[in-house]
C-alpha positions as CSV (number, residue, x, y, z in Angstrom):
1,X,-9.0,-17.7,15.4
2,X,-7.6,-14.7,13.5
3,X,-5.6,-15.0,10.3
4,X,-2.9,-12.1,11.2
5,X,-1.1,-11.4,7.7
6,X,0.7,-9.0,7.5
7,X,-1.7,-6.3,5.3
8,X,0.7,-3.4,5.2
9,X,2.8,-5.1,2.3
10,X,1.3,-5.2,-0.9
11,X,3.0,-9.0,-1.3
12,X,1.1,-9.6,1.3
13,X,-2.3,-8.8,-0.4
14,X,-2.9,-12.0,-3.0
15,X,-2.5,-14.2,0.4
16,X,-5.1,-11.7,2.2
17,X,-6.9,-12.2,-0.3
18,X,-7.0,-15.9,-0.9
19,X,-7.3,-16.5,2.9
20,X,-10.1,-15.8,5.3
21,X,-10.9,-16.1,9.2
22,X,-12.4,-19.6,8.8
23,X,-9.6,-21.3,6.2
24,X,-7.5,-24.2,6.8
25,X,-4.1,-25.5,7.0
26,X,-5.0,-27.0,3.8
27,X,-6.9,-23.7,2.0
28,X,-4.1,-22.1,2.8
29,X,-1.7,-24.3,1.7
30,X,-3.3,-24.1,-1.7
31,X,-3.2,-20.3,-1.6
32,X,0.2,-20.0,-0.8
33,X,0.9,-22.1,-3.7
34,X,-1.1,-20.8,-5.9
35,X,0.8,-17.8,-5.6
36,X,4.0,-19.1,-5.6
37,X,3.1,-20.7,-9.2
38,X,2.1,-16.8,-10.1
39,X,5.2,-15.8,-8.8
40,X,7.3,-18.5,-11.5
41,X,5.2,-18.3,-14.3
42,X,5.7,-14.2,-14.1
43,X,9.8,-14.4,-13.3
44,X,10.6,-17.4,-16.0
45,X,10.7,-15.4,-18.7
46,X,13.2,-13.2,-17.4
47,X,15.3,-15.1,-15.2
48,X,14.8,-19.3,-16.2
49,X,13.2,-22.0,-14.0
50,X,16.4,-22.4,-12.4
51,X,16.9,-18.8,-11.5
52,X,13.3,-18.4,-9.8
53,X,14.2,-21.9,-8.0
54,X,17.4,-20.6,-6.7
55,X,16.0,-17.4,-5.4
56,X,13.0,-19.5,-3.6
57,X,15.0,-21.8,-2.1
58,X,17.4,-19.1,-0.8
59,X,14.0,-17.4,0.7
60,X,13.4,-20.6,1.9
61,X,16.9,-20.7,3.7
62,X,16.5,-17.2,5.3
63,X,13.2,-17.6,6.3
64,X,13.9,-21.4,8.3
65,X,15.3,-19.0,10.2
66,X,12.0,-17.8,12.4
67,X,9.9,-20.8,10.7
68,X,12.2,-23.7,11.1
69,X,9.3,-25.8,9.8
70,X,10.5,-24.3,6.4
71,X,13.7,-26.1,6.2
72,X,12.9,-28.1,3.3
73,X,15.5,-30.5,2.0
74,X,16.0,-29.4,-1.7
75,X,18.7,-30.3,-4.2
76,X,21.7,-28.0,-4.8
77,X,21.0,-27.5,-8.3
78,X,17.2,-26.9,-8.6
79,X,15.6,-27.2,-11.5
80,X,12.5,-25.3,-10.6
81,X,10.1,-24.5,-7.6
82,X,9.0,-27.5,-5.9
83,X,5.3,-26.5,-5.0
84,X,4.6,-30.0,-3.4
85,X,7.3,-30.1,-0.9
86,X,6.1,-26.4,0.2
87,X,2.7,-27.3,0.6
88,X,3.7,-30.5,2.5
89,X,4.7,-28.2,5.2
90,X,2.2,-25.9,5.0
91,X,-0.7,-28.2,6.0
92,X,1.3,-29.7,8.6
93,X,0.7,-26.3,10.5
94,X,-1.9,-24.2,11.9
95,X,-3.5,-21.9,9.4
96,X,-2.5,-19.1,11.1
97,X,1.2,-20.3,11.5
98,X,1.6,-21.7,7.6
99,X,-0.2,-17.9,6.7
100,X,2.6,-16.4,8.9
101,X,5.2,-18.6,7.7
102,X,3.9,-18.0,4.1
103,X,3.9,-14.3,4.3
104,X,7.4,-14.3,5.5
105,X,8.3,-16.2,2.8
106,X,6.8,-13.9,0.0
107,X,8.3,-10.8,2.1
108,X,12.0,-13.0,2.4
109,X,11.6,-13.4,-1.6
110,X,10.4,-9.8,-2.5
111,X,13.6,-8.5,-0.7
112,X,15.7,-11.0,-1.7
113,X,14.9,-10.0,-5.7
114,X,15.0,-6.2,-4.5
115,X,18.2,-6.3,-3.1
116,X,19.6,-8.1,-6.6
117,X,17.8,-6.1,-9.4
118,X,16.2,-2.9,-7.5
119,X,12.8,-2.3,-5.9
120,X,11.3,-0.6,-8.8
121,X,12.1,-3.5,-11.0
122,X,11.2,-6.3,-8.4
123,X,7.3,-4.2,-7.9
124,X,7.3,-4.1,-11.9
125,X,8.4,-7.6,-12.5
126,X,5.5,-8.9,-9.9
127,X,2.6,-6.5,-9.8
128,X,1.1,-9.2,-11.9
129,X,1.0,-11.2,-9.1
130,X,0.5,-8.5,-6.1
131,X,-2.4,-6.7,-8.3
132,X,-5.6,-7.7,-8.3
133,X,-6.7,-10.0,-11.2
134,X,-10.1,-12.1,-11.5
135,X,-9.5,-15.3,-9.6
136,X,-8.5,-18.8,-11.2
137,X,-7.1,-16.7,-14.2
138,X,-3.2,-16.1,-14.7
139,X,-2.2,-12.5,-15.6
140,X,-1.3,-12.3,-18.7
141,X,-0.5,-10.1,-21.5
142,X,-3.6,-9.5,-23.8
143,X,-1.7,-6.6,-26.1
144,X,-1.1,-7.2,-29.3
């Protein structure tokens, strides 16, 4: 079996990256999570718990749409991303369908942000999650 992700897109990359021919519906689960805990603790700053939560969730909406398996009940008001309701799913799937599902979700979310605050801004606000970075470490910010 042959983890297809879709390599074209650099959000695509980090999940590539965490995810090989031989992983699990559990390994990657924990990948997709992984980066989706990136993906928060890189927009929080700029746009509050809440606002990352809301534009997940949408993502999660719009993407239910090819992966119904994605239809996760959330509340109306969110106060943040629920990683443990998304990984729930995830390892209730093939590997290769939650790394499908997954990477629709990431490309769902990348062009959800895009189409609010540009593509430009959207690739700046996330390359610390898309780029490369030693593994187990968050980006961060070492200038002083």
């Amino acid at each position: 079996m042959s983890l297809k992700i879709q390599e074209d897109r650099q959000w695509a990359a980090p999940l590539a990256d965490l995810v090989t021919d031989s992983a699990d519906a559990e390994q990657v689960a924990e990948g997709i999570v992984a980066i989706w805990l990136e993906i928060e603790q890189a927009l929080h700053p700029i746009i509050g718990h809440r606002g990352v939560a809301a534009l997940y969730n949408r993502s999660l909406h719009l993407t239910a749409v090819a992966y119904p398996w994605l239809a996760i009940d959330q509340p109306a008001v969110p106060a943040a991303v629920d990683p443990a309701g998304l990984r729930a799913v995830l390892v209730q799937q093939t590997a290769a369908e939650a790394a499908l599902g997954g990477s629709a979700l990431f490309q769902t979310f990348h062009e959800l942000l895009a189409s609010l605050v540009g593509a430009s801004l959207t690739d700046r606000l996330l390359r610390s999650v898309w780029s490369p970075s030693s593994p187990g470490s968050p980006a961060q910010d070492s200038s002083s």
